[in-house]
C-alpha positions as CSV (number, residue, x, y, z in Angstrom):
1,X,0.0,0.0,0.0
2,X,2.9,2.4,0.7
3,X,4.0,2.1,-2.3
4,X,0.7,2.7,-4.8
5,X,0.4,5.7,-2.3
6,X,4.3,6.6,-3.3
7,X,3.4,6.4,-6.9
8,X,0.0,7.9,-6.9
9,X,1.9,11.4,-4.7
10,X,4.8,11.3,-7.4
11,X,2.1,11.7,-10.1
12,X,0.3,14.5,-9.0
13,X,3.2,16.4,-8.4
14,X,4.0,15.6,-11.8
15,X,0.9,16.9,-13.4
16,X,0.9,20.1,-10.8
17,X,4.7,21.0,-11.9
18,X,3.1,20.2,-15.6
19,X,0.4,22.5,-15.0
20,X,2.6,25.6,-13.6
21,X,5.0,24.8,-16.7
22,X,1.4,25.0,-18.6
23,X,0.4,27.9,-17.0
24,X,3.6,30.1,-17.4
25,X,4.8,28.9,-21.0
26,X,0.7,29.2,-22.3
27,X,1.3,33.3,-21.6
28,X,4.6,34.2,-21.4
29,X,6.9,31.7,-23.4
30,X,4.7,30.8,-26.3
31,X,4.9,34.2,-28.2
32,X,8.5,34.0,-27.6
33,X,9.5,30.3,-28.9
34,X,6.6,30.4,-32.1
35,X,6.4,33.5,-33.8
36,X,3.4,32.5,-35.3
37,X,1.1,31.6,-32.1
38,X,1.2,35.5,-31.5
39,X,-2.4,36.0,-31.2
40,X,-3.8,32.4,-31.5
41,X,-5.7,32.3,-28.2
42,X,-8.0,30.0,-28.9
43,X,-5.9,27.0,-29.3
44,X,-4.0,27.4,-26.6
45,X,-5.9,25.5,-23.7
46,X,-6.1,22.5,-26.1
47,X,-2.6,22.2,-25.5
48,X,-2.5,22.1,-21.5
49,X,-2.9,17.9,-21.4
50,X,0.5,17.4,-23.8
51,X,2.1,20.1,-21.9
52,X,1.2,18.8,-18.6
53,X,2.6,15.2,-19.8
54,X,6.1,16.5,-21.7
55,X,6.4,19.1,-19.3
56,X,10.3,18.6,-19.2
57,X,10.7,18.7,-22.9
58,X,9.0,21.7,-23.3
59,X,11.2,23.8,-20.7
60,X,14.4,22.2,-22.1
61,X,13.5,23.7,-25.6
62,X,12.1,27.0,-24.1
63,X,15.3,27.6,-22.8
64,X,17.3,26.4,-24.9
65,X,15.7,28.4,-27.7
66,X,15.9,31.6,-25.3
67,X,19.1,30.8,-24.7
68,X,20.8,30.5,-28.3
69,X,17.2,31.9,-30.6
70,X,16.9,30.6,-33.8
71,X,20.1,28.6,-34.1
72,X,19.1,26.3,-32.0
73,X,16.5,24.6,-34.1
């Protein structure tokens, strides 16, 4: 039982810190890593689930796109 209850905790901090990285990337990173979402508002909650389940991918390429622009693609 300790240990379902291990998993089960480790998940929902997963999905919070997924929904923070959501949260924060959905209005201030978005604009910044695809030019072309500038103003696309509508689409944007449809991508919450994917960004609460890659959550780690998305901040490595957020910053490393801030970090070196378009060269790093």
């Amino acid at each position: 039982m300790l240990t379902a209850e291990l998993l089960l905790d480790l998940g929902r901090i997963y999905v919070i810190a997924g929904g923070i990285v959501a949260a924060l990337f959905l209005v201030i990173g978005i604009d910044r890593v695809e030019p072309s979402a500038r103003g696309s508002y509508a689409f944007r909650p449809l991508l919450i689930p994917g960004i609460c389940l890659i959550w780690p991918l998305v901040l490595y390429r957020w910053f490393t796109l801030e970090k070196h622009g378009e060269d790093a693609r």
